[in-house]
C-alpha positions in Angstrom: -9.6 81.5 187.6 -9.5 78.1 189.1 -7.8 76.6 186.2 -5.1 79.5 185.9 -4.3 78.4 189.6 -4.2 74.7 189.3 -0.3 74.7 188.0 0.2 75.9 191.5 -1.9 74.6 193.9 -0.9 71.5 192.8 2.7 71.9 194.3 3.4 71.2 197.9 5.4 74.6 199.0 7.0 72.7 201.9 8.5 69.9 199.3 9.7 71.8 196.4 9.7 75.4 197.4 11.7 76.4 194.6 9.6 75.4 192.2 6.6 76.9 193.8 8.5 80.3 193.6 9.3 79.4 190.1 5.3 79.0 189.1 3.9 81.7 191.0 6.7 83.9 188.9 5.2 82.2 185.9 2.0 82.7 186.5 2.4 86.6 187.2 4.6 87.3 183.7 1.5 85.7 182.2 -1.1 88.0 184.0 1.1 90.7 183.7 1.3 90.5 179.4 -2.2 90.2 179.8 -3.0 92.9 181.9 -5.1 90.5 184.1 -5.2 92.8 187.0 -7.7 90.5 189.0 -5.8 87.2 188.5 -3.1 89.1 189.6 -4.2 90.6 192.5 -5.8 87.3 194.0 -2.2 85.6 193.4 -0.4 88.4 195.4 -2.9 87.9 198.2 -2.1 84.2 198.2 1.4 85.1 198.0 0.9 87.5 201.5 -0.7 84.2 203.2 1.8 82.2 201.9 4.5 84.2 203.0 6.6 84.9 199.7 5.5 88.3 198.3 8.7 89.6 199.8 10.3 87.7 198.1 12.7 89.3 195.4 11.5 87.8 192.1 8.2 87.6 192.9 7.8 91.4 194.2 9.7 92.3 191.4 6.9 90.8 189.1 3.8 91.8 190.8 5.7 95.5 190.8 5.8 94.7 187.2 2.0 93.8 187.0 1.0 96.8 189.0 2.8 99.4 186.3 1.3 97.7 183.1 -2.1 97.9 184.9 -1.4 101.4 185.9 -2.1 100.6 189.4 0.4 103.6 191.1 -1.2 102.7 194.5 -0.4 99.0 194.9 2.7 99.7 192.8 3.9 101.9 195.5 2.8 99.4 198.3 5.0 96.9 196.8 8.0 99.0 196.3 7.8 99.9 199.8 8.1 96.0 200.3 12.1 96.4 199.1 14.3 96.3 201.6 16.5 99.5 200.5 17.5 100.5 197.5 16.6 97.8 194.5 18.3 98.4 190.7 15.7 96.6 189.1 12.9 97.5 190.5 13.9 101.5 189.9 14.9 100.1 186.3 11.0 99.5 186.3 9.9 102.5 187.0 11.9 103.9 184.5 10.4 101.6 181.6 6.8 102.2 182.9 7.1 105.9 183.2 8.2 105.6 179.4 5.6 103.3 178.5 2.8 106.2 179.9 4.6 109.0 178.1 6.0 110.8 181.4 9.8 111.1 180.3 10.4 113.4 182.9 9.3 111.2 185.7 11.5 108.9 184.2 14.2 111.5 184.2 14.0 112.1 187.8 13.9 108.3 188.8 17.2 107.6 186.8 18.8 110.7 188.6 17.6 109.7 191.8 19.6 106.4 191.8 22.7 105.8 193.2 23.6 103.1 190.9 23.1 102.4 187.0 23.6 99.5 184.9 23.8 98.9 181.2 19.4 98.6 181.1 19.3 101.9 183.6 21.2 104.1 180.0 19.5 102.1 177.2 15.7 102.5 179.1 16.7 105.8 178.7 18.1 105.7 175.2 15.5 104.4 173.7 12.6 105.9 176.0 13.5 109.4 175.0 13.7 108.5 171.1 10.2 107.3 171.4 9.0 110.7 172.8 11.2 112.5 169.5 13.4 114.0 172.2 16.5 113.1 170.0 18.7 115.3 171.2 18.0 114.0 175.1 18.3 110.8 173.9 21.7 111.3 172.3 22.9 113.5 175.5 22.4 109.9 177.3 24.2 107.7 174.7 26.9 110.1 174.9 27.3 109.8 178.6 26.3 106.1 178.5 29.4 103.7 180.6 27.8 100.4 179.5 27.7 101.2 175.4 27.4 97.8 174.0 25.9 96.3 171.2 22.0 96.9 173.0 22.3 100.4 173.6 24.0 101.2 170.1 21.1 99.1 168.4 18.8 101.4 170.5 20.1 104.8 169.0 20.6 103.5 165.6 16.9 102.1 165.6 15.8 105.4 167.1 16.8 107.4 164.5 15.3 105.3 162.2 11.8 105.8 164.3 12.3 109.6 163.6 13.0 109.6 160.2 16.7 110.3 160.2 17.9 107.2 158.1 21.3 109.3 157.6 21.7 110.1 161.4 21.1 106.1 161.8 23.8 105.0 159.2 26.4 107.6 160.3 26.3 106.0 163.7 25.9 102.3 162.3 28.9 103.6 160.6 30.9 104.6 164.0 29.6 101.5 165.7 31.5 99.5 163.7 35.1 101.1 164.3 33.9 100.3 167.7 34.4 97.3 169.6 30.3 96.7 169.7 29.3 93.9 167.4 26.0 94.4 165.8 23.3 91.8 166.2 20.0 91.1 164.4 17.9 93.9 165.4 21.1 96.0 164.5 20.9 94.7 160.9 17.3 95.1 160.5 17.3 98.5 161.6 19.9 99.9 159.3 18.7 97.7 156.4 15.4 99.4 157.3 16.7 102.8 156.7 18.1 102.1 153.5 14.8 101.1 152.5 13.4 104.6 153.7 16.3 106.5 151.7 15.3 104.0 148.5 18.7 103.3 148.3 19.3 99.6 147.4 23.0 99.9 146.7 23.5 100.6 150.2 21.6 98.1 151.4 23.5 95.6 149.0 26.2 96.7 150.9 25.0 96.1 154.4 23.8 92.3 152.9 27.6 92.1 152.4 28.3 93.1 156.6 25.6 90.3 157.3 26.9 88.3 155.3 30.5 88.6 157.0 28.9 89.1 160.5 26.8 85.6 159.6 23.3 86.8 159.9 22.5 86.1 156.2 20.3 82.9 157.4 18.7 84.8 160.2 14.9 85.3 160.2 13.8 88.9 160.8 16.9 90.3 159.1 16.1 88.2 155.9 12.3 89.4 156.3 13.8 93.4 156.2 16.0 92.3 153.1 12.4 91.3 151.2 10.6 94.7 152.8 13.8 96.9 151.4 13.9 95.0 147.9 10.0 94.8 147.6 9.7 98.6 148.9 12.4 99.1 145.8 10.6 96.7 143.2 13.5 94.5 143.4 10.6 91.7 142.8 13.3 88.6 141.7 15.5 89.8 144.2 13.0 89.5 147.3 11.8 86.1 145.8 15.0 84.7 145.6 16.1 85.6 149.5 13.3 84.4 150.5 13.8 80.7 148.5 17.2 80.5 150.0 15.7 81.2 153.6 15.8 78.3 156.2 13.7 78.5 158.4 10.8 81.2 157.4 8.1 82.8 159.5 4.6 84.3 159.7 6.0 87.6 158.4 8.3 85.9 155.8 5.1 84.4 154.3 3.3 87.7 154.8 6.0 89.5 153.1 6.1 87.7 149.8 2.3 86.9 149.7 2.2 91.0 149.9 4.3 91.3 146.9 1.9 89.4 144.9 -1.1 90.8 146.3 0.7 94.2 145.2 1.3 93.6 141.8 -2.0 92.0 141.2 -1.3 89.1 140.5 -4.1 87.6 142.9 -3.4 84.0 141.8 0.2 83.4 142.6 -1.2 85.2 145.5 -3.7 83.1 146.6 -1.1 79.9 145.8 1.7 81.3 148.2 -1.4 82.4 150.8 -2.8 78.6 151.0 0.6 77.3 151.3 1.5 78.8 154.2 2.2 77.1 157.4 0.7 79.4 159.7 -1.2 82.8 158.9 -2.3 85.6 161.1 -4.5 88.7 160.8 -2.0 90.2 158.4 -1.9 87.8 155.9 -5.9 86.8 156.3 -6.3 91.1 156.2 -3.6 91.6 152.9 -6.1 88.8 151.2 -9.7 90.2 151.9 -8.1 93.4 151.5 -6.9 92.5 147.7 -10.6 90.5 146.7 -12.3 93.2 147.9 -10.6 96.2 145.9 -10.4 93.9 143.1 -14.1 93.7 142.5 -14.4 90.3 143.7 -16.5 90.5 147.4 -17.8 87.3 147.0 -14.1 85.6 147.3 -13.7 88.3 150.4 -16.1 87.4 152.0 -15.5 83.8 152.1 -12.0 84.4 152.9 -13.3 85.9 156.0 -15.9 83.1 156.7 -12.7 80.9 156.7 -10.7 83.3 158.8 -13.3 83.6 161.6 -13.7 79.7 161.8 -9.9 79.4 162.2 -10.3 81.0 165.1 -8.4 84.1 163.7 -9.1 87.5 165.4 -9.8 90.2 162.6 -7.9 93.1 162.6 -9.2 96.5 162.6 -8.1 96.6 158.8 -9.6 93.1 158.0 -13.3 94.5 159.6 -12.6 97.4 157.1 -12.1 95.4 154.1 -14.8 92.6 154.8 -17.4 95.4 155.2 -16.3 97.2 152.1 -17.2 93.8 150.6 -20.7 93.5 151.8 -21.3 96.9 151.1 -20.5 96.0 146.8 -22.4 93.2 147.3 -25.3 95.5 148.9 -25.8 92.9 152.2 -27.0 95.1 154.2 -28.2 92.8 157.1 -24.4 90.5 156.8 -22.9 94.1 156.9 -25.3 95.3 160.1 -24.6 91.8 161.7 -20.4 92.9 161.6 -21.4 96.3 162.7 -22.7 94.7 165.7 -19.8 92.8 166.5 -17.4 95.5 166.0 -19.7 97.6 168.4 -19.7 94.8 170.9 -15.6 94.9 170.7 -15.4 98.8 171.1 -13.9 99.9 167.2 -17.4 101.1 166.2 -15.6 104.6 166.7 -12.7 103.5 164.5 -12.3 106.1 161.3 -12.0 103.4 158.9 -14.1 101.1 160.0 -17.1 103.5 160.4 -15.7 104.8 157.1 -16.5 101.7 155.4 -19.9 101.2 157.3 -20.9 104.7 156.0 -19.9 103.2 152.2 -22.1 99.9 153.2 -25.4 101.9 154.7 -25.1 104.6 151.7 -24.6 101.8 148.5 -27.9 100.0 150.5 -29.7 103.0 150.6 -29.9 103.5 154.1 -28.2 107.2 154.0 -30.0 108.0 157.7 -28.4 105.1 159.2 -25.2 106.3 157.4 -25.3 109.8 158.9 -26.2 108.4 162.7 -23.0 106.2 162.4 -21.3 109.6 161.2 -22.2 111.4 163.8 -21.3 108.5 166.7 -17.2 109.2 165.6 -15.5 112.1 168.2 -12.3 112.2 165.8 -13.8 112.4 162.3 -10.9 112.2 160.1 -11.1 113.4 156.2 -12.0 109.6 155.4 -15.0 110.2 157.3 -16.4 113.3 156.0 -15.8 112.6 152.2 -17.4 109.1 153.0 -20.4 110.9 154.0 -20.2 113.4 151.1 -20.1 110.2 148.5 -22.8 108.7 150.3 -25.3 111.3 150.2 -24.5 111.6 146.3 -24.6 108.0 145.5 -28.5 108.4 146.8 -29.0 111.7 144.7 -29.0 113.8 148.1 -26.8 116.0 146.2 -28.0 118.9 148.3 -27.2 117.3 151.8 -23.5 116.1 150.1 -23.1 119.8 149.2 -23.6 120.8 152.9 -21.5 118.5 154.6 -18.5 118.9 152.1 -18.7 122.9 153.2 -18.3 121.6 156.8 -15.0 119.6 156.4 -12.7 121.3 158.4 -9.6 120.5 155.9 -10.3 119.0 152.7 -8.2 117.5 150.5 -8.2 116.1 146.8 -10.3 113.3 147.7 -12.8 115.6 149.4 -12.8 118.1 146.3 -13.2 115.2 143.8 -15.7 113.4 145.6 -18.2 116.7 145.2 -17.1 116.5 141.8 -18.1 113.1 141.1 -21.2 113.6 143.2 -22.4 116.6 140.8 -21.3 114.6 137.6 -23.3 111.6 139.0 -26.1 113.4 139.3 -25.8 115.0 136.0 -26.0 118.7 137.4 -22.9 119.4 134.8 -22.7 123.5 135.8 -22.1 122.6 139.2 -19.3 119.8 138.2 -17.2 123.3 136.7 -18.1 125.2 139.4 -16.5 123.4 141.9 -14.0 122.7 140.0 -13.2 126.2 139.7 -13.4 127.0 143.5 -11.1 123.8 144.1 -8.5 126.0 141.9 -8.8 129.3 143.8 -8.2 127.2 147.2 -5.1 126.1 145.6 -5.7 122.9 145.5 -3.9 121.4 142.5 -6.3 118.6 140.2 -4.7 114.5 140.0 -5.7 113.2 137.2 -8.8 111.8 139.0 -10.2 115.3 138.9 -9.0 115.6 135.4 -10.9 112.5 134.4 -14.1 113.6 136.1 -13.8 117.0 134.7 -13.0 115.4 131.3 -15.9 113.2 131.4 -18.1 116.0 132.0 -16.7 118.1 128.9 -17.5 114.6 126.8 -21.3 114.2 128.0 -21.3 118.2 127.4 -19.5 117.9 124.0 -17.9 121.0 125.2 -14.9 121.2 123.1 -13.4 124.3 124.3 -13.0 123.4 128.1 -11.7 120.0 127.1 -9.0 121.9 125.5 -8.7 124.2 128.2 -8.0 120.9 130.5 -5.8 119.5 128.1 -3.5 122.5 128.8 -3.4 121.9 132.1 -2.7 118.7 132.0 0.8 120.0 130.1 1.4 122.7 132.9 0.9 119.8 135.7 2.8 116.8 133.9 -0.2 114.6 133.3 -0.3 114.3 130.0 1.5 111.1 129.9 -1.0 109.6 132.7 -3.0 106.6 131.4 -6.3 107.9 132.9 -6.0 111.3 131.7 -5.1 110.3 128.7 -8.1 107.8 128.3 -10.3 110.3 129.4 -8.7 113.2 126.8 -9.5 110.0 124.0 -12.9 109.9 124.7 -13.4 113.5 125.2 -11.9 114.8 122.1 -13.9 111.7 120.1 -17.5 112.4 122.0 -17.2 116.3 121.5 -16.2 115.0 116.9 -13.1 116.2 116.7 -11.9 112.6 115.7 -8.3 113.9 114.7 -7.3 115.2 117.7 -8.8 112.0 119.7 -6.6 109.6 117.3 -3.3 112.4 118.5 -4.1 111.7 121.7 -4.4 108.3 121.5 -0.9 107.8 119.3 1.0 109.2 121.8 0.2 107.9 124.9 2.9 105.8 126.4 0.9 103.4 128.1 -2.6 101.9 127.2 -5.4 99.9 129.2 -8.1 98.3 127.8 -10.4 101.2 128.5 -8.4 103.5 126.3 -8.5 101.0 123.8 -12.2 100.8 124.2 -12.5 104.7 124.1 -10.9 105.2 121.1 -12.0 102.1 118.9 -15.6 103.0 120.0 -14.5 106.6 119.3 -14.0 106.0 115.8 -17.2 103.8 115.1 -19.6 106.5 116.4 -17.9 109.2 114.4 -18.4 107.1 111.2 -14.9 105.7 110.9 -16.7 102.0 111.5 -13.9 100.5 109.0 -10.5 102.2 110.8 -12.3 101.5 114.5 -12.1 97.6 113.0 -8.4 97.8 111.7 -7.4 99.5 115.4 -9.5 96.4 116.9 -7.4 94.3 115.2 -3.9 95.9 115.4 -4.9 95.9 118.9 -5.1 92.0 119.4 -1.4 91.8 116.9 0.2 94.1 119.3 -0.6 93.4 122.6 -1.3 90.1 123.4 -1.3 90.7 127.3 -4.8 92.8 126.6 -7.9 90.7 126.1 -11.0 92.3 124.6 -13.7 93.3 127.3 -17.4 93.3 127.4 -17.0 97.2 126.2 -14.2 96.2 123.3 -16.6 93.4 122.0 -19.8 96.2 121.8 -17.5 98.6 120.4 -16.6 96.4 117.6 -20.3 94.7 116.8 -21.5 98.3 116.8 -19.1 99.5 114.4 -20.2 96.2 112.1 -23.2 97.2 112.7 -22.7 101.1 111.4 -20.6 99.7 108.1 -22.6 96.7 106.9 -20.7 94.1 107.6 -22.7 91.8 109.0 -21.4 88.3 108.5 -18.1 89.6 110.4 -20.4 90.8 113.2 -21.7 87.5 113.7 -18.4 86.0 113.7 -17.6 88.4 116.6 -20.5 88.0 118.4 -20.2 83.8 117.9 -16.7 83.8 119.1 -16.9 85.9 122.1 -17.0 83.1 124.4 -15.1 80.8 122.7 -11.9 83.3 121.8 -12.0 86.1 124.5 -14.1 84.4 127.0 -16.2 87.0 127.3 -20.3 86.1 127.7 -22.8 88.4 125.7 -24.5 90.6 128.0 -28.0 92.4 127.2 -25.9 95.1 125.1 -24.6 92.7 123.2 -27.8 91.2 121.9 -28.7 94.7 121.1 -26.1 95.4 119.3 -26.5 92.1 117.2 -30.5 93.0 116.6 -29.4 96.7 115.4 -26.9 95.3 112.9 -29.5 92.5 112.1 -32.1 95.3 111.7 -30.0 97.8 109.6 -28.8 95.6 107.1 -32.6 94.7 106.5 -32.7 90.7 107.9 -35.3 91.7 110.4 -37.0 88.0 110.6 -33.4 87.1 111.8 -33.9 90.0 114.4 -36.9 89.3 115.6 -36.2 85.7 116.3 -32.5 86.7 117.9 -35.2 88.8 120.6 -37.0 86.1 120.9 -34.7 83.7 121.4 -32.7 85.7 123.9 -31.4 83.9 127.1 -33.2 86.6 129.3 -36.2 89.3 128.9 -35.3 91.4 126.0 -34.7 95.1 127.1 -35.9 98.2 125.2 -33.7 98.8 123.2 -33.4 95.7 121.8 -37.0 96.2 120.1 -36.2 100.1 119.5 -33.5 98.7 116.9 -35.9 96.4 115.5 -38.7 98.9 115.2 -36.1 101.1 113.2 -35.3 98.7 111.1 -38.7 98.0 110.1 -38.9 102.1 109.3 -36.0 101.8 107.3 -37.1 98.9 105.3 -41.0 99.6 105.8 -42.3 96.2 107.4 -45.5 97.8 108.8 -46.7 94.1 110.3 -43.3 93.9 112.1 -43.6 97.3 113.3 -46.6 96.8 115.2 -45.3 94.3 116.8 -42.3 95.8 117.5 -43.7 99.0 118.8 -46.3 96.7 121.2 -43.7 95.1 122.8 -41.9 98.3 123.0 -44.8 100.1 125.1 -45.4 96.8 127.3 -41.4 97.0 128.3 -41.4 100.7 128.5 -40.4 102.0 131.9 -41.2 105.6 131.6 -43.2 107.9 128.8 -39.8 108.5 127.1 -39.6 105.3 125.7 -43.1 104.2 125.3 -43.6 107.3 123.4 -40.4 106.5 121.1 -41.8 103.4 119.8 -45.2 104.7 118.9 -43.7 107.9 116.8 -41.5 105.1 114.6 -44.7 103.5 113.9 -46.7 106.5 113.2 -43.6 107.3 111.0 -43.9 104.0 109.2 -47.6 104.5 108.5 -47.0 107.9 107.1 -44.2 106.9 104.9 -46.9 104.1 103.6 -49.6 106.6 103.3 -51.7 104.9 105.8 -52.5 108.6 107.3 -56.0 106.9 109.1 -52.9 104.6 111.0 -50.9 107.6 111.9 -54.1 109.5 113.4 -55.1 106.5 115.2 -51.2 105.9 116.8 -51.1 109.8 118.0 -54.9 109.0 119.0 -53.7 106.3 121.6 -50.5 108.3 122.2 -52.6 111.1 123.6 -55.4 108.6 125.4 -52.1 107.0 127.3 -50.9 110.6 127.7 -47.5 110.1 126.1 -45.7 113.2 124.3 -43.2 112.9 122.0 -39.8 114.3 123.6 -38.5 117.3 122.5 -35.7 117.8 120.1 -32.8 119.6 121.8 -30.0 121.0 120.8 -26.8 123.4 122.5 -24.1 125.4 121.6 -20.9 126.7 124.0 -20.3 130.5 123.5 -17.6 131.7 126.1 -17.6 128.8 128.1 -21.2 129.2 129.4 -23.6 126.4 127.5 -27.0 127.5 125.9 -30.0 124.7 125.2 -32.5 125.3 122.8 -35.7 122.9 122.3 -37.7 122.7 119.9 -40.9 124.9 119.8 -39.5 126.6 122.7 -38.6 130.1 123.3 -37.7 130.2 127.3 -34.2 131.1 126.4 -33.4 135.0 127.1 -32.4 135.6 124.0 -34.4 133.8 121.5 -35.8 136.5 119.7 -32.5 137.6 118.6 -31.2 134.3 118.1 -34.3 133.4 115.8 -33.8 136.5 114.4 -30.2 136.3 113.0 -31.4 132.6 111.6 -34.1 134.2 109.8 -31.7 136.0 108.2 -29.3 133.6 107.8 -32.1 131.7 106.0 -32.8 134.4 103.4 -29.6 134.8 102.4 -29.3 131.0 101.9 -32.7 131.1 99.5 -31.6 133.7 98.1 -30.8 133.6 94.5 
């Protein structure tokens, strides 16, 4: 406090009284902005001793003070302090009883006075557009003797507040066939409002008015030119105002780095972000924001590291973001280390925040921690409860997900689809239908996120029937030309073997990703059509040259090599992954490599392609190895193959896989003393081999049968009728 007072106490009040007055009315704007109600107070006592808190422009601040504090009492003391009737100081109590909400306190002060000025009306003006008393607010601007360009701006920018962009342009429009001039803000309102009615011609034709007005240089109305042509995709059009500006700003900057940031392109991005001259929790926010959603947490969070030792404050949205990062990079104690500061700074009870440390406690694993910050919020929002519902899920708690989703108070899509995806997750594919069913009869109409869920489920299924049923829907809503939908309709229709309809699908989707690439050249391969999934591959790299092969293009491709022979092409795929799509082989890549290695019978290449692998070898890897060796009966190999196989083995599913190839091999040798003594070990190590399974859909319900089991309720009859079926087929 000493140092706030030093300005001060280092002038002599009896030599330069003036400008003692002039920094004690310094001094109290500053504590007043900053609601330092303590500095403040102690500088009005001084002001008492010193005998100068009567005067005018310092009681008129500390009245100032005392309303932004919300200190009524000493506000009152102070107005008392007047010496009759002051036109400022009621013009105070208007703005403060605006500030607080109380329009009709600020309705009986203005009626009260005997005398008005120009700031008495627009106080008004404005005060009541704030509270969405618009007719009020026009009553007064009406009635209003002072209209000038201020309280003309006020209306005009008050309709924009309330959504009436018409209401504001009418009376831009009737301003100027008045003699008010409009200014900056003036400009920026209406050019604001044409970017709320998406209607760039007319702001083109308010950029001719500032253009003959002379504002076409000026700052903030250059910086609602780039919001209305960004907000309109005008992209070249917002770039090129803001090249010809003069003089930019933080929110200039901002502006443009957000139109990058929007269209992805986090590069150019980036470039415009680290040439800025100045950034503030916006920009810092826009960036994290963008790294984060895009899958890259790691640049987030060192965005943020940078931000924090700039001496930045984070927003709220920022803390969102930068804990949405931690949480896909699973640091839980980083992410516990934020919570604490946010708790420290009071926004622990923010939605989106907590939102977001929900996501962070449920992707570690920590879904108790999760629910305790859950229950701190008092004003759970939807964010909040489908964050818990996706949290419980991601942890397989799909019972506890179930029961708070039945306790949100209004659900929406999100919440509906989040169940979904929670039920398809966990693999419980009945209940993925059911709820999808229930979200219908709430009238809740599907996006084509619950159509890809629901899709997804019908491929995994193979259900063929309900796919089609959801293909018709996707007609009746208008998604059929939907890139996701129509991904997820590829991959359905390929998965469930009807190939045809897949490669209809496919044709006439308007737009195409990678992924629906992907779904439709792996489509082909694992339907048999290995050759025509290799000519799509490469029509694909022809025709769009903007699309570069994936991870899951490159495995699509080697498998289908791998499931037509044609080996030496495989390898030239595999060997140019790096060097022509820059993509580096991943575990399923080796795998796929060893299973086209092992099918095509150059098993020693195989094995040493395992062996030489730049990481353990998984499972599979030796599964493909050890069925090659079947095919092509290399016993030695096999046992190898099949060791390996039950060393790696995670679980009895796998184990037990390897060891019924082998006792397969032996049989086919005629080594029946080998396959005794490999189901001999199978059964000491208490391995089964897994059950052959097998289902068909009859009226949209799906039945399972295994084999040698007869749980299902009508497999008597259903053994019955094959019986039958069988005879007839012997028969002669």
């Amino acid at each position: 406090m000493k140092s706030a007072f030093a300005s001060l106490f280092a002038i002599n009040p009896t030599k330069s009284f003036n400008s003692y007055i002039q920094t004690s009315v310094s001094l109290l704007k500053i504590f007043s902005n900053q609601r330092l109600i303590t500095h403040g107070s102690a500088l009005h006592g001084h002001s008492i001793k010193m005998g100068i808190s009567s005067e005018r422009y310092i009681a008129v601040k500390l009245l100032i003070l005392y309303l932004n504090c919300r200190k009524s009492t000493e506000a009152d003391q102070v107005l008392k302090e007047f010496n009759g009737f002051d036109l400022v100081a009621h013009n105070c109590l208007i703005a403060a009883s605006v500030d607080k909400g109380n329009l009709d306190e600020a309705r009986r002060v203005f009626d009260e006075m005997p005398d008005r000025n120009e700031v008495s009306w627009t106080a008004m003006i404005s005060g009541f557009f704030r509270g969405g008393r618009v007719k009020e607010s026009m009553w007064y601007f009406e009635r209003n003797p002072f209209q000038n360009v201020v309280s003309w701006t006020a209306a005009i920018n008050g309709f924009v507040q309330n959504g009436l962009n018409l209401d504001a342009i009418k009376l831009f429009r009737r301003m100027l066939v008045s003699d008010a001039m409009p200014n900056d803000v003036t400009f920026t309102s209406v050019v604001r409002a044409s970017a709320d009615l998406r209607d760039f011609g007319l702001g083109m034709s308010v950029l001719g008015l500032i253009v003959k007005f002379g504002f076409e240089h000026n700052i903030s109305v250059c910086n609602s030119l780039i919001t209305l042509s960004l907000r309109l995709s005008e992209i070249d059009f917002a770039q090129r105002i803001f090249d010809r500006m003069e003089t930019k700003d933080v929110v200039s900057w901002t502006a443009i780095l957000d139109m990058y940031v929007e269209m992805g392109n986090l590069k150019e991005a980036r470039r415009i972000f680290e040439d800025m001259p100045e950034r503030n929790e916006v920009s810092w926010s826009a960036m994290i924001a963008r790294y984060s959603q895009s899958g890259n947490a790691e640049e987030a969070v060192e965005l943020f590291r940078r931000m924090v030792q700039d001496g930045d404050d984070p927003n709220r949205s920022c803390f969102a973001s930068i804990i949405s990062a931690l949480a896909n990079l699973k640091a839980l104690q980083a992410g516990m280390n934020i919570h604490g500061h946010v708790s420290k700074i009071g926004l622990e009870k923010d939605v989106f925040i907590s939102s977001s440390l929900i996501d962070l406690y449920s992707t570690c694993g920590e879904t108790e921690d999760a629910r305790l910050v859950f229950n701190l919020i008092s004003e759970k929002n939807v964010v909040c409860w489908n964050s818990m519902v996706s949290g419980y899920s991601k942890n397989g708690q799909v019972e506890k997900a179930k029961e708070v989703f039945h306790l949100i108070p209004n659900k929406n899509k999100v919440s509906w689809n989040t169940m979904i995806a929670g039920y398809l997750e966990n693999e419980q594919w009945d209940k993925v239908f059911e709820v999808f069913n229930q979200m219908l009869l709430f009238g809740e109409t599907p996006n084509k996120s619950t159509f890809s869920s629901i899709l997804c489920a019908c491929a995994t299924m193979a259900s063929l029937e309900k796919g089609k049923n959801l293909h018709g829907k996707s007609f009746k809503l208008g998604l059929q030309n939907d890139v996701f939908v129509g991904t997820a309709l590829t991959d359905m229709y390929a998965k469930s073997g009807d190939i045809m309809s897949s490669k209809k699908v496919f044709s006439k989707m308007p737009e195409k990703n990678e992924i629906s690439w992907t779904a439709m050249i792996q489509g082909l391969a694992e339907n048999g059509f290995a050759e025509e999934s290799l000519i799509l591959f490469e029509e694909m790299e022809k025709t769009n040259s903007s699309l570069v092969p994936n991870e899951l293009i490159v495995s699509a491709v080697l498998f289908a090599c791998s499931h037509c022979g044609l080996v030496d092409k495989g390898l030239w795929y595999f060997n140019s992954m790096e060097k022509v799509y820059g993509v580096k082989p991943n575990t399923r890549h080796y795998t796929c490599l060893v299973d086209m290695l092992s099918r095509s019978g150059r098993l020693s290449e195989a094995e040493k392609c395992i062996e030489t692998m730049p990481w353990k070898p998984d499972c599979n890897s030796w599964a493909a190895l050890l069925g090659g060796c079947y095919t092509y009966k290399d016993e030695r190999m096999a046992k190898r193959a099949a060791m390996k196989l039950w060393e790696m083995g995670e679980d009895s599913e796998e184990k037990s896989g390897g060891y019924v190839l082998l006792s397969n091999i032996y049989a086919s040798a005629g080594r029946w003393v080998d396959v005794l003594n490999t189901r001999k070990l199978m059964k000491e190590k208490g391995l089964k081999k897994s059950s052959g399974c097998s289902w068909v859909e009859v009226r949209n319900q799906i039945h399972h049968f295994y084999s040698q089991d007869g749980n299902h309720n009508q497999s008597e009859e259903v053994y019955g009728i094959l019986e039958l079926v069988k005879s007839e087929m012997l028969a002669p």
